[in-house]
C-alpha positions as CSV (number, residue, x, y, z in Angstrom):
1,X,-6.2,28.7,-14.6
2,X,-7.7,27.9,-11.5
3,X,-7.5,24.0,-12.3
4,X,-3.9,24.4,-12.8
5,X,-2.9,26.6,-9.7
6,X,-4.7,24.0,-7.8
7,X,-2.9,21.2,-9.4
8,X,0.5,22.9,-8.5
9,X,-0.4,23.4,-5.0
10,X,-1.1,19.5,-4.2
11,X,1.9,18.6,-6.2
12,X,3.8,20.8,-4.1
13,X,2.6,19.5,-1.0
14,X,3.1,16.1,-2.4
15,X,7.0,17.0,-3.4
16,X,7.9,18.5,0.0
17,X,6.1,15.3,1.7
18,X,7.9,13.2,-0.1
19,X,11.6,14.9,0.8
20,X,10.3,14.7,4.5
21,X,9.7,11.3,4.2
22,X,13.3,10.4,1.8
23,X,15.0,12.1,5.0
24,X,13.1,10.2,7.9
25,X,13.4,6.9,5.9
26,X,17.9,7.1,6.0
27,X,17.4,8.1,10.0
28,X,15.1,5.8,10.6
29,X,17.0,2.6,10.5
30,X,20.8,4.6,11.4
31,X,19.4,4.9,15.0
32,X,18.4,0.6,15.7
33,X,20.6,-1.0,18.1
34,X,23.0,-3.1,17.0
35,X,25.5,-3.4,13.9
36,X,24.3,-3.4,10.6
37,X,27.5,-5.6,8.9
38,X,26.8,-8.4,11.6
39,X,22.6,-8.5,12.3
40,X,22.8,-8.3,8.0
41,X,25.4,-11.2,7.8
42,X,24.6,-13.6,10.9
43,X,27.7,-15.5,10.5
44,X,29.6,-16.3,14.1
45,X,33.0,-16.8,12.5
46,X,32.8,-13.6,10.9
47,X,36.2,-12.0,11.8
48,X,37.4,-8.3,12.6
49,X,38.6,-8.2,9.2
50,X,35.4,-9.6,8.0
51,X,33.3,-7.4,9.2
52,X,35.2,-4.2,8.4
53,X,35.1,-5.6,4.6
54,X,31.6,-5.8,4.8
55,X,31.3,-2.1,5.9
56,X,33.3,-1.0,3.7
57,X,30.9,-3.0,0.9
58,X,28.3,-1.6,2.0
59,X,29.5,1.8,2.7
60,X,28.8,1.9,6.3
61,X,32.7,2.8,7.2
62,X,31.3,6.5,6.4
63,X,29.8,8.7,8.9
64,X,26.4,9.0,8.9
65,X,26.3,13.2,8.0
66,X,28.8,15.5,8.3
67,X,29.0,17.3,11.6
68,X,25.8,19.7,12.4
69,X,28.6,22.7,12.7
70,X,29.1,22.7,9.5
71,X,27.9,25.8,8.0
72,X,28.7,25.7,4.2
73,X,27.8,22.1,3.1
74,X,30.3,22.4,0.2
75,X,33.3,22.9,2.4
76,X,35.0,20.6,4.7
77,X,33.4,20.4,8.3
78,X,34.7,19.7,11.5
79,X,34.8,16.2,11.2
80,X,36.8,16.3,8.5
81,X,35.0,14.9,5.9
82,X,33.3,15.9,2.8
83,X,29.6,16.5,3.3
84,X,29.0,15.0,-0.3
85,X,31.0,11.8,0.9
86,X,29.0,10.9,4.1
87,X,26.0,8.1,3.8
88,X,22.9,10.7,3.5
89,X,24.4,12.5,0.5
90,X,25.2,9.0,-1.2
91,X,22.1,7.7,-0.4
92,X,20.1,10.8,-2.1
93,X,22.6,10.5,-5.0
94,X,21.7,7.0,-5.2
95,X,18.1,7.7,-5.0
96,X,18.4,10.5,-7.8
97,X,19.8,7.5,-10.1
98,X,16.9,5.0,-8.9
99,X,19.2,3.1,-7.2
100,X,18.1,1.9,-3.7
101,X,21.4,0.0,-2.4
102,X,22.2,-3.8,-2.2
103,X,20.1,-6.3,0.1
104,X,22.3,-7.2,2.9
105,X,20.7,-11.0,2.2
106,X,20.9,-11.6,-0.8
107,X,23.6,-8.8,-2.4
108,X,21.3,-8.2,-5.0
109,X,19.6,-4.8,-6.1
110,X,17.1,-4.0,-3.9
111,X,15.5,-2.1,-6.6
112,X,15.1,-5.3,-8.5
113,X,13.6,-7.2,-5.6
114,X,10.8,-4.7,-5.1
115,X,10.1,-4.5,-8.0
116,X,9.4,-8.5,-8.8
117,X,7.5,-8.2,-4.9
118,X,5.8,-4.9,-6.3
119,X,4.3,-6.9,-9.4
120,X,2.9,-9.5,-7.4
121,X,1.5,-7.7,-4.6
122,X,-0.2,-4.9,-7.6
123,X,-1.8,-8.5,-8.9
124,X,-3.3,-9.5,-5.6
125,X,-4.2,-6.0,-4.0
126,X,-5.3,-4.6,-7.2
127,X,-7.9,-7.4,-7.8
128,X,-9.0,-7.3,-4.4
129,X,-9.4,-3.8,-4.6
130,X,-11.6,-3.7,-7.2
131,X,-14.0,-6.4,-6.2
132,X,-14.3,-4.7,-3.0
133,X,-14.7,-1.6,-4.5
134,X,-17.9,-2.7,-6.7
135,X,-19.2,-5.0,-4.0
136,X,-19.0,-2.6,-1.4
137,X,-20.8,0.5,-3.3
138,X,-23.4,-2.2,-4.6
139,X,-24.3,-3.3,-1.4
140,X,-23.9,-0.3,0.2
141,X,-26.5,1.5,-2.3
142,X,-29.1,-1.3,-1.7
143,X,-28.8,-1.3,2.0
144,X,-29.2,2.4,2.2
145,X,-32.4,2.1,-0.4
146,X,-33.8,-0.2,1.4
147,X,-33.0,0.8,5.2
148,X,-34.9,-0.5,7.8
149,X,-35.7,-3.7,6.3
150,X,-34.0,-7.2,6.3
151,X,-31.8,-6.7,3.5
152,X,-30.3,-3.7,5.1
153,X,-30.1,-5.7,8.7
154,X,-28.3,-8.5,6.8
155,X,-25.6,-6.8,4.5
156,X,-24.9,-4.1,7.9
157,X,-24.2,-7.1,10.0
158,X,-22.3,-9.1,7.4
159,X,-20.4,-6.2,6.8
160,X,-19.5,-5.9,10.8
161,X,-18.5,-9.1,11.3
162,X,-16.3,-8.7,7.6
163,X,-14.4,-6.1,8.9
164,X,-13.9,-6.9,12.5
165,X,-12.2,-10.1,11.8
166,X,-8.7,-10.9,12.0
167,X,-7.1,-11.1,8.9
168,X,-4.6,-13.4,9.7
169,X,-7.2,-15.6,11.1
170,X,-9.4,-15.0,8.3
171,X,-6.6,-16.2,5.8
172,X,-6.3,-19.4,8.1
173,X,-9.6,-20.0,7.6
174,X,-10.1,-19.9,4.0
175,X,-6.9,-21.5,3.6
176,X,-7.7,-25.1,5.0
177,X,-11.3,-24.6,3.8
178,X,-10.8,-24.2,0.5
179,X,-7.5,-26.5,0.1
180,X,-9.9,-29.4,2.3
181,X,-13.0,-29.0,0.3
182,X,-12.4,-27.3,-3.1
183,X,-8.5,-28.3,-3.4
184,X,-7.0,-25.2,-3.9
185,X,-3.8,-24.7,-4.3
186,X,-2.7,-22.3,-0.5
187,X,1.1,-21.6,-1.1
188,X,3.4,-19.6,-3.6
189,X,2.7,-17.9,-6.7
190,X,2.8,-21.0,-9.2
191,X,2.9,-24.9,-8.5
192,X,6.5,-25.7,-8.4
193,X,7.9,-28.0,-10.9
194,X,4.8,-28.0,-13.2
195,X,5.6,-27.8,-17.2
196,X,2.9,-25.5,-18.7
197,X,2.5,-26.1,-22.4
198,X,0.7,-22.5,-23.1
199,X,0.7,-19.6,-21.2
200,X,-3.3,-19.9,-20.9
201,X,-2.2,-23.0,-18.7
202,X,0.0,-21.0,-16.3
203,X,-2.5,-18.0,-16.1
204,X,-5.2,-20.4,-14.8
205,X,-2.7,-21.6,-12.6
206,X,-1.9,-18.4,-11.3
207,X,-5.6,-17.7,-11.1
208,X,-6.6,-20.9,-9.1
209,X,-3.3,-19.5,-6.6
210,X,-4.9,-15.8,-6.4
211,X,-8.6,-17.5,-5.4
212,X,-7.4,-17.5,-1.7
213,X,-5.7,-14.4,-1.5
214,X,-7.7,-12.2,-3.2
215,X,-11.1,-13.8,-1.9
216,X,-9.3,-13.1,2.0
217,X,-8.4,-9.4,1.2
218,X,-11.9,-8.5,-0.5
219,X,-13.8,-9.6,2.6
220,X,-11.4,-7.4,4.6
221,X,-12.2,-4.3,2.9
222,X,-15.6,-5.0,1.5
223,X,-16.9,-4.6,5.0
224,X,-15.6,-1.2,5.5
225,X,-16.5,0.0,2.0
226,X,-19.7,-0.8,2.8
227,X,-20.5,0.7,6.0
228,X,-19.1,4.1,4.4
229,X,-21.2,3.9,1.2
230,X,-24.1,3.1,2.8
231,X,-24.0,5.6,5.4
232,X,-23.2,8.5,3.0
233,X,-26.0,7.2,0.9
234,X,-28.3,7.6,3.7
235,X,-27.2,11.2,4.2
236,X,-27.5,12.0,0.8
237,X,-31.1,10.5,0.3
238,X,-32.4,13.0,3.0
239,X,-31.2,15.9,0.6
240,X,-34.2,18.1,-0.7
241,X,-33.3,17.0,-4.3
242,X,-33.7,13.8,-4.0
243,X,-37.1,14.3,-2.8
244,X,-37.7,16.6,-6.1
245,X,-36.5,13.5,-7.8
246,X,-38.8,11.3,-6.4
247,X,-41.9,13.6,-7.1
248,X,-40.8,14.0,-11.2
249,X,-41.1,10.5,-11.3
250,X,-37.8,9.2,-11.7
251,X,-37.3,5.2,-11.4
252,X,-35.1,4.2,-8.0
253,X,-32.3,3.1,-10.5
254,X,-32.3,6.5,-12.2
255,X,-32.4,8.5,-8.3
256,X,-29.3,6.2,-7.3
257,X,-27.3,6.5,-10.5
258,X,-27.8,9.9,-11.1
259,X,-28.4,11.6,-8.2
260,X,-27.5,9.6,-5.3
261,X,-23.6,8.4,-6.3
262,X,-22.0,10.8,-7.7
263,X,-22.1,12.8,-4.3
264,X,-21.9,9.7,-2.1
265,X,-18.8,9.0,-3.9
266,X,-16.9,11.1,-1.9
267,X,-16.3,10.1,1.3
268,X,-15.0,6.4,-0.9
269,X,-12.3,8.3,-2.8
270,X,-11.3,9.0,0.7
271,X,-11.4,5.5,2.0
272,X,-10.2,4.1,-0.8
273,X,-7.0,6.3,-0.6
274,X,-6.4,6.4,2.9
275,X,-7.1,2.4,2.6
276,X,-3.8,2.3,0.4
277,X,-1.0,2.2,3.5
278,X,-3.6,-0.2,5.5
279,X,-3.8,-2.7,2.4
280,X,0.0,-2.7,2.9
281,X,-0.6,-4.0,6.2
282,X,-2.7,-6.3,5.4
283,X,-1.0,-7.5,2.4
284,X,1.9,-8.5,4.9
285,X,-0.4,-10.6,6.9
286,X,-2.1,-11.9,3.8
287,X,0.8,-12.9,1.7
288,X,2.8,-14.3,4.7
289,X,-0.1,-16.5,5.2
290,X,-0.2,-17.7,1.8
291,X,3.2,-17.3,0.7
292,X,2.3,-14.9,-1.8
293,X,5.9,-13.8,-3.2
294,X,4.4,-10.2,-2.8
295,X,5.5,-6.9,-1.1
296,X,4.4,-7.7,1.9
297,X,6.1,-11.5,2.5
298,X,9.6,-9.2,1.6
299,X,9.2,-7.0,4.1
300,X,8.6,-9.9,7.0
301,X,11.6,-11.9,5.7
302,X,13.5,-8.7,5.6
303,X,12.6,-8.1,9.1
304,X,13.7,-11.2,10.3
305,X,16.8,-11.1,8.5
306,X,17.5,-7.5,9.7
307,X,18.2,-6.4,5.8
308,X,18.2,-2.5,6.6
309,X,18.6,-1.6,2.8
310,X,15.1,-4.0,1.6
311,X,13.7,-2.4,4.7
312,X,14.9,1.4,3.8
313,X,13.6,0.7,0.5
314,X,10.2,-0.5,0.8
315,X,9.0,1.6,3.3
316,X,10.3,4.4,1.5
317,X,8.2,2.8,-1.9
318,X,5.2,2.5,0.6
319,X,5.6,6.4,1.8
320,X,5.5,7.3,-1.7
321,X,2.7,5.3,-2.8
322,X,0.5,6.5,-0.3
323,X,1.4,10.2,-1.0
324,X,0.7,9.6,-4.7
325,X,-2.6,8.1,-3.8
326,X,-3.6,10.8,-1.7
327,X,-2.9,13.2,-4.0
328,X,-4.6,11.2,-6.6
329,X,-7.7,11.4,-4.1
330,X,-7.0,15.2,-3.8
331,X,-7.7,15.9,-7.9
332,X,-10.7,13.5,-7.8
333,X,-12.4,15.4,-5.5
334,X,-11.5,18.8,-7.1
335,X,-13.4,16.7,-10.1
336,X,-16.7,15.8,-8.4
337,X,-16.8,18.4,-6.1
338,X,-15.8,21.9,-7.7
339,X,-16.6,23.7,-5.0
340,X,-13.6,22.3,-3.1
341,X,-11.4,23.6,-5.6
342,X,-12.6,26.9,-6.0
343,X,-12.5,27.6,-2.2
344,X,-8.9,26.8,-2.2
345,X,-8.2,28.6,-5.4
């Protein structure tokens, strides 16, 4: 019972985040400078007649919301206009129906455009995830076992200089390194024009294209999983139990397993969630480097195009993945740690 109140509680949080974020995400992009119809469109002959055609297209000939007077939003306010009818009702209708408008750029669904970027950025972020992940509590459990001593000097400044680095520059880096002396491929998803005869040939081409990418993102993060595993392991290996451990005779890899990272483990759940709207970040960088057809490449071209409704859409898909990973993070640690969910039950 308590499990399940506690569930309720996070997802409720979750839900009501979410609405905050649904209402921010319309505002946000009402308020910029400019007109949608012509920074969408950057046509100079566009004409009066033109542009109005393009609002009406797009819906942008509606107001924005009803007039704030209006007390009943059912009923006609001030303004005259249907509350239902204006852009912030139609755009949480739309949402309701999983529809996310039409890309200024390309007049296609934007729906449909995050989620081809979506796939490909899951491919490269989810990879690098996971390496880091593994790396970064290995590393982080040796370091701490073995404190003090060169190994621990070497993987703690490694991991400094990992994380401090620019990943832009990093990506620069590895690209004309390993296109100079290992000929890998640096741009796009697949080489362009290649026939594959099976589809083991164009996953090892896909592979040799994700080397880069992936191997530029996992030093990013690997650094900072590290510090944070290996500092939590040292806290943890100053517990009395450990000690008690030690003195029945247990072997290091039985203290470390056992004892050591389960409750080390944490402060990464944190990290590792928390990390989720940085990797974003980094993914732009990343895949604009590369020219990784990802999430991140969308959202630069979409800047530059000014395409409000790509833009409106992916941050709104970047808001909710990061909610959904926190609260993923919240039920994990109501799973190693009981205690925290029976002090909020």
């Amino acid at each position: 019972m308590k499990r399940l109140t506690y569930l309720l509680r996070r997802l409720q949080w979750a839900l009501l985040s979410i609405l905050f974020v649904i209402t921010l995400n319309f505002f946000l992009f009402r308020v910029l400078p400019g007109d949608p119809a012509r920074a969408g469109i950057r046509d100079p002959r566009l004409t009066a007649q033109a542009q109005q055609a393009i609002r009406e297209r797009f819906g942008l000939d509606k107001p924005v919301i009803n007039c704030f007077e209006t007390l009943n939003p059912l009923k006609l306010g001030k303004c005259g206009v249907n509350p239902l009818e204006t852009q912030f009702f139609i755009y949480v209708g739309n949402l309701l129906r999983g529809e996310l408008g039409t890309s200024y750029h390309t007049n296609r669904p934007v729906s449909s455009m995050l989620g081809e970027a979506l796939l490909n950025t899951v491919l490269l972020v989810g990879a690098a995830q996971v390496f880091s992940i593994v790396f970064g509590i290995i590393l982080g459990l040796v370091a701490a076992w073995k404190s003090h001593t060169a190994v621990d000097f070497t993987a703690l400044t490694a991991s400094l200089v990992a994380w401090s680095l620019p990943t832009f520059w990093l990506g620069i880096v590895l690209l004309f390194a390993g296109s100079t002396w290992l000929g890998l491929p640096v741009v796009g998803k697949l080489t362009p024009g290649m026939a594959y005869p099976h589809w083991g040939a164009k996953a090892a081409d896909l592979g040799r294209h994700l080397i880069l990418p992936t191997l530029t993102f996992t030093i990013v993060v690997l650094g900072e999983y590290m510090l944070v595993m290996r500092s939590t392991v040292l806290d943890v290996l100053s517990e009395d139990y450990i000690l008690t451990a030690k003195a029945k005779g247990l072997s290091t890899f039985q203290i470390l397993k056992d004892h050591a990272l389960r409750n080390a483990l944490l402060p990464m759940v944190t990290i590792v969630a928390l990390n989720l709207g940085f990797t974003v970040a980094g993914a732009i960088q990343i895949e604009t480097v590369f020219s990784w057809p990802g999430l991140g490449l969308a959202i630069f071209d979409a800047v530059g195009r000014r395409d409000y409704p790509m833009l409106q859409g992916a941050f709104l898909l970047i808001a909710v993945s990061v909610i959904t990973a926190n609260l993923i993070a919240d039920l994990l640690y109501s799973y190693l740690d009981p205690r925290i969910q029976a002090g909020q039950s």
